[in-house]
Backbone bond lengths (Angstrom), bond angles and torsions (degrees), N, CA, C in turn:
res aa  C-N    CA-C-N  psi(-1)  N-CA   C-N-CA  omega(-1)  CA-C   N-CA-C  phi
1 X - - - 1.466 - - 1.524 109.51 -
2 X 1.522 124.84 130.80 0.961 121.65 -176.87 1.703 115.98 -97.94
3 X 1.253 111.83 160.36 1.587 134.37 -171.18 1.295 100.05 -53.32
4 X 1.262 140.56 0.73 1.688 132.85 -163.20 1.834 86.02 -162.02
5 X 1.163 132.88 19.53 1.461 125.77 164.58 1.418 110.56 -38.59
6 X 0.922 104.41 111.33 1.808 99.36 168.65 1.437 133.28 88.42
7 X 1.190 106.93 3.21 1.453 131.05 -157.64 1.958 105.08 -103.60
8 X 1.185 100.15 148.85 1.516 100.13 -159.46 2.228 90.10 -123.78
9 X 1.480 94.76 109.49 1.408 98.13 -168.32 1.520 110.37 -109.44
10 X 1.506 136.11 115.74 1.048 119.00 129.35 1.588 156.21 -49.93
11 X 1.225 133.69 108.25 1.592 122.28 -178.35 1.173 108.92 -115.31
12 X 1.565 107.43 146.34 1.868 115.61 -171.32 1.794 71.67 -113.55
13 X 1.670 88.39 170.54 1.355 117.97 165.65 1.546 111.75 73.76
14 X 0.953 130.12 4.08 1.280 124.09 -179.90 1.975 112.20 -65.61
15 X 1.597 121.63 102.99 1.057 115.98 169.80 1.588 118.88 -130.74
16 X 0.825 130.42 -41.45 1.782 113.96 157.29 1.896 106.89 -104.98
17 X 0.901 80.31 -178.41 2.073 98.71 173.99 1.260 99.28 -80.80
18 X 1.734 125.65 -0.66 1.503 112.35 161.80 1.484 121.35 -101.58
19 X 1.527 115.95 2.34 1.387 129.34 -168.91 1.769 80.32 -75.06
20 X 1.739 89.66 156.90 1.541 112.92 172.89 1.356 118.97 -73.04
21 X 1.545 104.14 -25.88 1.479 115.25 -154.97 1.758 77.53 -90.55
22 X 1.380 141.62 -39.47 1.756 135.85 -170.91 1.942 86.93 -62.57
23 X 1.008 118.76 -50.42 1.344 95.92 -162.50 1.875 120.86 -76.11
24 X 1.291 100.20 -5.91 1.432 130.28 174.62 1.585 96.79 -61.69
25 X 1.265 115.56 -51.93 1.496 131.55 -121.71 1.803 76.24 -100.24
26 X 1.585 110.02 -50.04 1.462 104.10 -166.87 1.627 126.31 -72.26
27 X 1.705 89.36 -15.73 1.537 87.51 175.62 1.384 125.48 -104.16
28 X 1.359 103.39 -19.59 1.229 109.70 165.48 1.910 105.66 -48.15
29 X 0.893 84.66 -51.48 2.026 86.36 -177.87 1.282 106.00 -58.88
30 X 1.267 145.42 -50.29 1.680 130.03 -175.28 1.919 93.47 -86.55
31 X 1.068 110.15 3.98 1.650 91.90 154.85 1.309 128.61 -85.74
32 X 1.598 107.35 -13.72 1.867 130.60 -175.16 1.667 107.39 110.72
33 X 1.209 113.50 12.12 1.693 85.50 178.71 1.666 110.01 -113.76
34 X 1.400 90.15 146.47 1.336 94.53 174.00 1.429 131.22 -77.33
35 X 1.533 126.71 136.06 1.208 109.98 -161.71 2.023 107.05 -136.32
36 X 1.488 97.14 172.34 1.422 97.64 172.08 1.503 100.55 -129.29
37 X 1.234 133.09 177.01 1.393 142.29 130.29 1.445 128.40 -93.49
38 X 1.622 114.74 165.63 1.536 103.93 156.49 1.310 110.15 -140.14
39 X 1.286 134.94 148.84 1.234 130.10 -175.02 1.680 96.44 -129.55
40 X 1.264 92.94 172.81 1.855 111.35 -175.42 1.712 118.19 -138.03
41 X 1.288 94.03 123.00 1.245 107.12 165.11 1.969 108.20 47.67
42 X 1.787 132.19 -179.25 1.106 107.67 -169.33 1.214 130.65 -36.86
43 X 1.216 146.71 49.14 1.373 154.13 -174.74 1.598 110.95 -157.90
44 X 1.114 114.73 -4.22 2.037 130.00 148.37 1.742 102.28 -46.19
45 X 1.116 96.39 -68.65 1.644 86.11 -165.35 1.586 103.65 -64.60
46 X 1.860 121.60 -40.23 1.480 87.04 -171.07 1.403 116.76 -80.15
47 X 1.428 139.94 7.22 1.408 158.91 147.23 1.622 91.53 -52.95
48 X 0.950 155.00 -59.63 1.017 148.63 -162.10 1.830 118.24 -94.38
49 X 1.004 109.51 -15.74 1.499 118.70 153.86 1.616 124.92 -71.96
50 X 1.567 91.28 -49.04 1.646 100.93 168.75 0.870 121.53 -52.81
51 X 1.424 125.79 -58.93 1.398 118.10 -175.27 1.512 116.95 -81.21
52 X 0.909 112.00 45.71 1.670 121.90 166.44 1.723 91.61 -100.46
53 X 1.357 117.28 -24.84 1.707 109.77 -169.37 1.230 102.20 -84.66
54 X 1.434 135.64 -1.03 1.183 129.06 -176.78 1.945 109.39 -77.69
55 X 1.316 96.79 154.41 1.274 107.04 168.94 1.260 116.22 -16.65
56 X 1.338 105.94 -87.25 1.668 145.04 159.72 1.420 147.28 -55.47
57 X 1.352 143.34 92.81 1.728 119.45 -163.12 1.963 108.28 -58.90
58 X 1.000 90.16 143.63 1.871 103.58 -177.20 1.794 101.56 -134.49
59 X 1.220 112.48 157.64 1.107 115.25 175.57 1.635 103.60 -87.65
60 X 1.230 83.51 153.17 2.076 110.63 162.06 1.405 125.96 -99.89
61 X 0.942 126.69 140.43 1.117 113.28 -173.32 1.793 105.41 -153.53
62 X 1.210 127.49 132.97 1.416 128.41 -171.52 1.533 128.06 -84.03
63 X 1.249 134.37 107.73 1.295 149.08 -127.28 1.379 116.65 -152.20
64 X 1.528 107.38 58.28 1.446 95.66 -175.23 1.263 101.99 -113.44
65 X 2.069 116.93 131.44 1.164 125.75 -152.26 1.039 111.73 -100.01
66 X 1.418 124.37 31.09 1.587 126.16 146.23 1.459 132.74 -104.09
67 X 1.243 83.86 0.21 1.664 99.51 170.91 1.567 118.79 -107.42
68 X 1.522 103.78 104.82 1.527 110.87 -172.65 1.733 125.09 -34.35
69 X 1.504 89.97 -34.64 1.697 98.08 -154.26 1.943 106.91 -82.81
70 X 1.744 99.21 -17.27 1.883 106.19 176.41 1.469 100.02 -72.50
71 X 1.429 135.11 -27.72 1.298 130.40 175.26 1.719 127.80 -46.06
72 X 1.437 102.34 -45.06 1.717 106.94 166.33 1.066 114.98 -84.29
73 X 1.432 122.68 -45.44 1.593 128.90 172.16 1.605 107.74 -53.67
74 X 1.289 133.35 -66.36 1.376 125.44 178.11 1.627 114.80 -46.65
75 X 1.667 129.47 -43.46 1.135 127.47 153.37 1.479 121.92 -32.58
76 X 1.367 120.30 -70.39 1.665 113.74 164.81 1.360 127.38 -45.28
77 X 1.041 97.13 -39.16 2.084 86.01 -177.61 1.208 91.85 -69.09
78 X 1.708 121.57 -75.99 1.608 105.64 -168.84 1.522 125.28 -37.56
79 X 1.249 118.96 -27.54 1.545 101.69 -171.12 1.311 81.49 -89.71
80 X 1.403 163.36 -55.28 1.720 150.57 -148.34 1.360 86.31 -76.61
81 X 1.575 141.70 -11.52 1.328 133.37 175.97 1.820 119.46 -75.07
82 X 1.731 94.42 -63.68 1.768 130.44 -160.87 1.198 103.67 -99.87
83 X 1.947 119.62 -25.74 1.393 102.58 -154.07 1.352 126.65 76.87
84 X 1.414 129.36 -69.28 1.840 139.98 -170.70 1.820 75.47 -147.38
85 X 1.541 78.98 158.60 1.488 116.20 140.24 1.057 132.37 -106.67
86 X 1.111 157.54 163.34 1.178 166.92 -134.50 1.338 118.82 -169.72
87 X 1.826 116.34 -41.51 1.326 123.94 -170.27 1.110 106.52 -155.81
88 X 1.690 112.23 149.60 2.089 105.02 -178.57 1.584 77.88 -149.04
89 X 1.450 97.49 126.15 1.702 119.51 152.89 1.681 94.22 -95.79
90 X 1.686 98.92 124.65 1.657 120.86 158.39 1.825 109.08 -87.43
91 X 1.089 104.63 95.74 1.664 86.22 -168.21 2.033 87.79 -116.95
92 X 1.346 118.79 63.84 1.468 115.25 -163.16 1.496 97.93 -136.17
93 X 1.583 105.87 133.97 1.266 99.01 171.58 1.660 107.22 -172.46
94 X 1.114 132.57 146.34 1.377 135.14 -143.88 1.749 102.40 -162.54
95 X 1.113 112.23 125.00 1.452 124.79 173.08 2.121 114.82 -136.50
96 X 0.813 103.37 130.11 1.944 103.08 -177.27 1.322 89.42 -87.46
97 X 1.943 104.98 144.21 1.121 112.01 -156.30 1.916 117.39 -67.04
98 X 1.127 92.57 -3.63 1.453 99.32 -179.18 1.868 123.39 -63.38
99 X 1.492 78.29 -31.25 1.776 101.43 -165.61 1.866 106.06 -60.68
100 X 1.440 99.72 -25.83 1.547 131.53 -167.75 1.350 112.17 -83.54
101 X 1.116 115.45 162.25 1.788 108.77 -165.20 0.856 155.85 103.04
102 X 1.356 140.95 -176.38 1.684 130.58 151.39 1.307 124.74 -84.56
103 X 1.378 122.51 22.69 1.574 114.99 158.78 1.351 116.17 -164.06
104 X 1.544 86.92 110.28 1.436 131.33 173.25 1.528 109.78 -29.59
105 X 1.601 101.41 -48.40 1.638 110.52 -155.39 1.637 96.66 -78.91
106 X 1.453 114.77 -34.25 1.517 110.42 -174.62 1.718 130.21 -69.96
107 X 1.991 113.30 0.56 1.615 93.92 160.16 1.166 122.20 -95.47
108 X 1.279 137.86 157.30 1.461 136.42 -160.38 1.457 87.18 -107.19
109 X 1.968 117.47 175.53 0.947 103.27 172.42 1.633 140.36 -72.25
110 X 1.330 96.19 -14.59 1.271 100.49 -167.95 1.880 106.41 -64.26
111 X 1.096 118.35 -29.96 1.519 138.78 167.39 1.448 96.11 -57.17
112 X 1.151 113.60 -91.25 1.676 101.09 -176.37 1.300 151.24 -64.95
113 X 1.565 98.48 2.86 1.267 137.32 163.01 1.665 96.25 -62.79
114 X 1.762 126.42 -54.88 1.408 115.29 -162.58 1.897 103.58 -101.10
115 X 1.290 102.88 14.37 1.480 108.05 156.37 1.108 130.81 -68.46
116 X 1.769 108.48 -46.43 1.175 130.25 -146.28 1.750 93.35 -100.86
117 X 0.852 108.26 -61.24 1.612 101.23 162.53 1.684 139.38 -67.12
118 X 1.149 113.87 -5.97 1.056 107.23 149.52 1.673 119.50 -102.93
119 X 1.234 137.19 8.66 1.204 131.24 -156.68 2.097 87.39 -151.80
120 X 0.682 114.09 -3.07 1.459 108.01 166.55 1.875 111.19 -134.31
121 X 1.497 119.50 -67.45 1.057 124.78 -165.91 2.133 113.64 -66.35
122 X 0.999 93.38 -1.86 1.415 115.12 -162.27 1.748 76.68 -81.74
123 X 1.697 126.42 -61.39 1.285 108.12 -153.24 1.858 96.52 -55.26
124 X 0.990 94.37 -49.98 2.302 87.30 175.91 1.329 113.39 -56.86
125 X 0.970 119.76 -10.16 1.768 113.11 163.58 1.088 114.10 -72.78
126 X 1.501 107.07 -69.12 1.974 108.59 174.61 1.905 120.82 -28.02
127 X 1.555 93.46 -47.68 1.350 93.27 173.40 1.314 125.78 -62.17
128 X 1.577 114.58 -38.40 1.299 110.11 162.36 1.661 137.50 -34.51
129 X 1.509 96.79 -56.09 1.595 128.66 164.62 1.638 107.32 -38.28
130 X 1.528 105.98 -59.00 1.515 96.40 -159.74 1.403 109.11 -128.37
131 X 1.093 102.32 15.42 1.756 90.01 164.92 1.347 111.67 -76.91
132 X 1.710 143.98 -41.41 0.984 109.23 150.41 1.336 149.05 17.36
133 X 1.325 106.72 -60.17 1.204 110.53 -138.15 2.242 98.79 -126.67
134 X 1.781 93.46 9.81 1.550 105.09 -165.24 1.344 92.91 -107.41
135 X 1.258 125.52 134.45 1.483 151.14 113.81 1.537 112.69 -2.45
136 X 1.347 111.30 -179.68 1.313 142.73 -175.56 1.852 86.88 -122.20
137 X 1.739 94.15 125.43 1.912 84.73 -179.53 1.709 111.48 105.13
138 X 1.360 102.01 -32.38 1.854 103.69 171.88 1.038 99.12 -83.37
139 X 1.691 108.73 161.45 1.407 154.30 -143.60 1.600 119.98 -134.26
140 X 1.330 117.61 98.24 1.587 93.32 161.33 1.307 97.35 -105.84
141 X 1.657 122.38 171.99 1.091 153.60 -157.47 1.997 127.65 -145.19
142 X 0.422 104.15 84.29 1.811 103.85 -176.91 1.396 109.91 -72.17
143 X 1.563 136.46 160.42 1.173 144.85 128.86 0.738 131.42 -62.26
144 X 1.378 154.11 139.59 1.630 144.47 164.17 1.076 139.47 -159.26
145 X 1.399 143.29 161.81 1.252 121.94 -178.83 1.387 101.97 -130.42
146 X 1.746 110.07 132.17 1.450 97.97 -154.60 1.409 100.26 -80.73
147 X 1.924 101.34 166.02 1.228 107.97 -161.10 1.634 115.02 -124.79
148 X 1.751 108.46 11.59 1.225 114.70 -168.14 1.593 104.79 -63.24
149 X 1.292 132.73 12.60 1.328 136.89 175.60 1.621 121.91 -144.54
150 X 1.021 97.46 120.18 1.844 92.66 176.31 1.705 107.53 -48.06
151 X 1.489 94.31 137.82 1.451 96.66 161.18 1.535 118.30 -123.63
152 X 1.239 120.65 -169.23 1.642 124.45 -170.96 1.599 94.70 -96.09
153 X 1.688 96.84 136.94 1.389 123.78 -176.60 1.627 111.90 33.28
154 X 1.280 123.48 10.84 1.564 119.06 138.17 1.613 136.07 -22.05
155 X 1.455 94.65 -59.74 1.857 127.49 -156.46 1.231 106.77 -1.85
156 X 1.519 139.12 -103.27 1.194 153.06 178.52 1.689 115.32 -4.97
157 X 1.668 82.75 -69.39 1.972 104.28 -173.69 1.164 108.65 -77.06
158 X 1.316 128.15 -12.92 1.555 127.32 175.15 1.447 113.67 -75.71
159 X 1.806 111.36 -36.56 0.834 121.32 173.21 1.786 122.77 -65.74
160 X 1.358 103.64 -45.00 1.484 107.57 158.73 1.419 130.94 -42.99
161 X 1.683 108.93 -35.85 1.374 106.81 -163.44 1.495 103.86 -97.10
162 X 1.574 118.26 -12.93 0.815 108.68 163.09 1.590 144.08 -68.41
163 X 1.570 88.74 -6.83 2.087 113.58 -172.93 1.809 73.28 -99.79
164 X 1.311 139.20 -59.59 1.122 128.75 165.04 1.789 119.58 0.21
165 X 1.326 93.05 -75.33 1.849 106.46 -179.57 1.520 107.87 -73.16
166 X 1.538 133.97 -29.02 1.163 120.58 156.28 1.504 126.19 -54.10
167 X 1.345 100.22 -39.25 1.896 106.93 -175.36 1.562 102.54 -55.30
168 X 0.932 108.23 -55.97 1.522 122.54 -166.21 1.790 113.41 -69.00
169 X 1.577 105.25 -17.12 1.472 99.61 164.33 1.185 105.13 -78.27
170 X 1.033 111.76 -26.95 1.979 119.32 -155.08 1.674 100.59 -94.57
171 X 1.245 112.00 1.95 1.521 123.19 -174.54 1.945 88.90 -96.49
172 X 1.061 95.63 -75.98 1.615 119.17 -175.86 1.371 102.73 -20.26
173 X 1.565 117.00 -47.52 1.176 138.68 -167.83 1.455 114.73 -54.50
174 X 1.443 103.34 -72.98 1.482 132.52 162.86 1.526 114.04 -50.29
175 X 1.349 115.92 -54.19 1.781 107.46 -175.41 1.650 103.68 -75.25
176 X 1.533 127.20 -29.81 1.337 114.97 -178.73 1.954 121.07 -34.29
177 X 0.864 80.14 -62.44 1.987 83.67 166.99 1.419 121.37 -11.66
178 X 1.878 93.15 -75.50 1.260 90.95 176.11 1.371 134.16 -118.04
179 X 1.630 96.54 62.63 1.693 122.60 161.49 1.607 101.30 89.95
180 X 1.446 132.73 -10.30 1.459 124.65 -158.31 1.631 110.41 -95.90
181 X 1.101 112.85 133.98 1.721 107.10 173.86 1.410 109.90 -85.39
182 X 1.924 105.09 166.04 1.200 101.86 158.03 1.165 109.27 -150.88
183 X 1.630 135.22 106.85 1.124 130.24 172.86 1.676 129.03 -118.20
184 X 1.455 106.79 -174.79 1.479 87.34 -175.25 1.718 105.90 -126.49
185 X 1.505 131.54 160.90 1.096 139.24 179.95 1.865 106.36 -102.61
186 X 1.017 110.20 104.94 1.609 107.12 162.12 1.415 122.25 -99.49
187 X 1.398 101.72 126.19 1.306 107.83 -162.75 1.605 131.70 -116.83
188 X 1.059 138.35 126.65 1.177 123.68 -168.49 1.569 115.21 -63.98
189 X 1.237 105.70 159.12 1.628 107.38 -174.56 1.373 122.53 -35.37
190 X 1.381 149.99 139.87 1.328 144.32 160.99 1.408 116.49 -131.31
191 X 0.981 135.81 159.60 1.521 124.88 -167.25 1.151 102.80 -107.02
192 X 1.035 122.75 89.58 1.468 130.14 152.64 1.482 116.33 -103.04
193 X 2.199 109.48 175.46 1.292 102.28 173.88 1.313 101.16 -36.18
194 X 1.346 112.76 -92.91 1.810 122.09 -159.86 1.564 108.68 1.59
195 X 1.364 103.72 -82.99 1.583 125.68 -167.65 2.007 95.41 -50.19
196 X 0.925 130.38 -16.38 1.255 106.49 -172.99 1.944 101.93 -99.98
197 X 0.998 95.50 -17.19 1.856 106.50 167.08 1.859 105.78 -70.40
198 X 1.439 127.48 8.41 1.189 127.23 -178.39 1.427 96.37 -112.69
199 X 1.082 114.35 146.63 1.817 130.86 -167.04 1.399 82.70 -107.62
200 X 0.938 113.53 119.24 1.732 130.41 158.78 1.393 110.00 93.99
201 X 1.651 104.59 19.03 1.509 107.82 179.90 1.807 107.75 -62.47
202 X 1.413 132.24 -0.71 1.530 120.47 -178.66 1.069 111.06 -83.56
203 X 1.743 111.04 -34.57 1.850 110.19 167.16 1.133 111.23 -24.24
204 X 1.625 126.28 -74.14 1.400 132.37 -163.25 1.200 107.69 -76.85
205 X 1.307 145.06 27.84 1.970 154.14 -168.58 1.683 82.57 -122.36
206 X 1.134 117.34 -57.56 1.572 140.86 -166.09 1.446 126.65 -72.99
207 X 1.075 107.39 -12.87 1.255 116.91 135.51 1.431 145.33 172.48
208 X 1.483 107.20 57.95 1.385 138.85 172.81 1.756 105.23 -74.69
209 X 1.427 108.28 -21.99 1.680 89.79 -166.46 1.230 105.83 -112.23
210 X 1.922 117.08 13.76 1.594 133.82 -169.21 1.607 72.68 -100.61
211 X 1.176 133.06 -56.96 1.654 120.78 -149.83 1.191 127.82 -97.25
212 X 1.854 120.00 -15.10 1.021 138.82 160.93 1.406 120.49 -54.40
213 X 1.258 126.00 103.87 1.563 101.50 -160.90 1.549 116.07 -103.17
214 X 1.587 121.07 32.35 1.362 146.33 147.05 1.932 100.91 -83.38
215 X 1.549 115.98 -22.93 1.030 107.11 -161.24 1.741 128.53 59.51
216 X 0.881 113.17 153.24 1.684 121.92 -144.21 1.631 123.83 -139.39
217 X 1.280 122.17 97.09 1.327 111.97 -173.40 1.240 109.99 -122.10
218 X 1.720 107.64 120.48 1.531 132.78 -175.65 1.162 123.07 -38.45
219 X 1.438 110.77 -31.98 1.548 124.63 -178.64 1.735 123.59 -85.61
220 X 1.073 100.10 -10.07 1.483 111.03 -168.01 1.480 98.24 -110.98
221 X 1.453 109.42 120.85 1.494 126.78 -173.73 1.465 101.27 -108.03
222 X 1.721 110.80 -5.45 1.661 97.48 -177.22 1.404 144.37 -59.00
223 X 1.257 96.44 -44.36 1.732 128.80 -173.85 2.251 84.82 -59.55
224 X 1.296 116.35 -52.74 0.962 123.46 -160.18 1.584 99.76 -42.63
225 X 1.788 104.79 -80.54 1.669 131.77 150.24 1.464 101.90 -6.07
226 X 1.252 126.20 -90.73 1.557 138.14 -154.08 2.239 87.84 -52.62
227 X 0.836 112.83 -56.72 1.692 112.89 -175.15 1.801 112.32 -51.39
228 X 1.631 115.88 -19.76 0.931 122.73 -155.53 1.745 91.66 -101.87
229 X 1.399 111.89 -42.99 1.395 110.16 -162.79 1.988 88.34 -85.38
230 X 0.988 132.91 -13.97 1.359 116.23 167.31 1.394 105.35 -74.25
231 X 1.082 139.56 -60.48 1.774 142.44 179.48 2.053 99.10 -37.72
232 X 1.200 103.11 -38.89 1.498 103.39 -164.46 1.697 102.46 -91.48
233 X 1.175 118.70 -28.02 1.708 132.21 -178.75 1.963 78.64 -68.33
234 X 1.967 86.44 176.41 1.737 106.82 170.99 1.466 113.00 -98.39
235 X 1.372 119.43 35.81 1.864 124.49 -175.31 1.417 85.94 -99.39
236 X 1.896 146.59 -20.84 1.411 106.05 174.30 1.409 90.48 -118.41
237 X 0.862 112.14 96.03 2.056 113.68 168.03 1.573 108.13 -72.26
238 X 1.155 120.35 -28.49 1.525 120.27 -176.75 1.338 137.19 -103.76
239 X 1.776 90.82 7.98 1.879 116.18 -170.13 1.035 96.63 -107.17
240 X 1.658 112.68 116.54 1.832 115.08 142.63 1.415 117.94 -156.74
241 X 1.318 118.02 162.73 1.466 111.81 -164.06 1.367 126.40 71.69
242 X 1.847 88.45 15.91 1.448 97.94 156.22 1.574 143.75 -115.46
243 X 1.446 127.81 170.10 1.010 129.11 -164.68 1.537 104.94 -109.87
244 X 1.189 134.06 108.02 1.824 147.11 171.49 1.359 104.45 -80.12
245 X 1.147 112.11 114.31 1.473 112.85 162.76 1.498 109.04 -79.98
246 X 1.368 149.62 126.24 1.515 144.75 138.79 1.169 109.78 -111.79
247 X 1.571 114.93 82.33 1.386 140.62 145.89 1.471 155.91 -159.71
248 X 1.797 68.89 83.15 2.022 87.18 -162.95 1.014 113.08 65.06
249 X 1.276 135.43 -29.03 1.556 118.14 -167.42 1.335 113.09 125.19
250 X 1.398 94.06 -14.53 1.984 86.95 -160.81 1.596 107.39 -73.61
251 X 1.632 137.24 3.37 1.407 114.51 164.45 1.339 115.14 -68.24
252 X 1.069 127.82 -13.74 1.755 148.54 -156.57 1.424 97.01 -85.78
253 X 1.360 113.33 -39.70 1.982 114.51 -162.86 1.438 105.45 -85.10
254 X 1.362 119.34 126.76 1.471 130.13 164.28 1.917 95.28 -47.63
255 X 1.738 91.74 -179.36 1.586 96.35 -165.99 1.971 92.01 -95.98
C-alpha cells in the first residue's frame, strides 16, 4: 500500500519532466493517489504535453490564478474529475524580468504588484478553489525557497516568497479549525526552467553542494518530492505553519 493510497491530489506548476511539481506529480502516483494538474495560459499546452510522461493519463485543466473567473470553473472540473481533494501542491511563481537582478530600486510597483500575486497571493487563491471540496485531514503544500535572508539577484521574488511564508502561516492559522494543514517546502536550488530565468542562478550551483554538509545535487528533485508527499500523506497530522528545509543542510551552516 502506498503513502498517498487513495488520496485525491492536486498539482500546480507542472512544466517540463524537470519541474519539481512533475516529479511531485509522478510519485505521488506510484504511491496510489490520484491526481490532476493545472496549467496557465501559454504554458497549458506544455502542462499538457508533460503529463503524457507520467506514469498514468490525468487530466489538465487551466488555472491561471489571476483570473477570477478559473477559480469556480477549476473547482468544477476537479470535483466532476477527483470528487474531494485531499492535497494541493502550490508549485507557482512568476516575477517580470525587472524584479530580478542587481537593482532592487529599478521595479516599479506595478512589476511587483504581479510578483507578489502570482508567487505569494496565489497560495490563498488555490485555497479558495479547493477547499470546497477538502476534508478534515487534507494538506496543502507550497514550494519555496526560504527567504529569511537576502540573496544575490533574488530581490523582487525573494521578497514575494517571503509574504509567501507569511501567507501560509496565516493560512495554517485559519484552516487549523477545520483539521487542514498548511505548510511549506524549502528547497535547495534545482535546475529547472524557473531557476534558469534567475540571473546569477550559478552562484548557488557553485557552491551549495561545498557547504551543505548532506551535500547537494542540482539535478535531483527527489529528496525535494519524497518531503512533499510526506506533508501531503497522514505521517504529519499535527504539522502546519511550517517551514521544511530540503537542502543538505546548508541553512544550518554559518558563512
Amino acid at each position: 500500500m502506498g503513502l498517498l493510497e487513495g488520496k485525491k491530489i492536486v498539482v500546480t506548476g507542472v512544466l517540463t519532466d524537470a519541474s519539481l511539481a512533475f516529479r511531485v506529480a509522478q510519485l505521488a502516483q506510484r504511491e496510489g493517489a490520484e491526481i490532476v494538474l493545472t496549467g496557465a495560459g501559454r504554458a497549458l499546452s506544455l502542462t499538457q504535453r508533460t503529463s503524457r510522461r507520467l506514469d498514468a493519463p490525468c487530466d489538465v485543466f487551466e488555472f491561471d490564478v489571476t483570473v477570477a473567473e478559473h477559480v469556480e470553473r477549476v473547482r468544477e472540473q476537479v470535483r466532476d474529475s477527483l470528487g474531494r481533494v485531499d492535497g494541493v501542491l502550490h508549485s507557482i511563481g512568476f516575477a517580470p524580468e525587472v524584479c530580478l537582478g542587481d537593482d532592487l530600486l529599478a521595479a516599479q510597483w506595478s512589476d511587483v504588484a504581479v510578483a507578489m500575486q502570482i508567487s505569494a497571493y496565489s497560495l490563498k487563491t488555490l485555497v479558495d478553489a479547493f477547499l470546497p471540496l477538502m476534508d478534515r485531514g487534507a494538506s496543502v503544500v507550497g514550494l519555496d525557497f526560504d527567504n529569511t535572508v537576502a540573496w544575490p539577484a533574488y530581490n523582487w521574488m525573494g521578497v514575494a516568497k517571503a509574504a509567501l511564508e507569511a501567507t501560509s502561516r496565516y493560512l495554517a492559522k485559519d484552516l487549523g479549525p477545520r483539521g487542514i494543514r498548511c505548510n511549506l517546502v524549502a528547497a535547495g536550488p534545482i535546475r529547472t526552467m524557473a531557476a534558469k530565468s534567475i540571473p546569477g542562478f550559478k552562484k548557488f550551483e557553485d557552491v551549495w553542494n561545498e557547504r551543505a554538509p548532506l551535500g547537494w545535487d542540482i539535478n535531483d528533485s527527489t529528496p525535494v518530492a519524497k518531503t512533499v508527499l510526506a506533508l501531503l500523506s497522514d505521517w504529519f497530522p499535527a504539522t502546519t505553519g511550517e517551514l521544511i528545509h530540503v537542502d543538505g543542510g546548508y541553512h544550518a551552516m554559518g558563512a
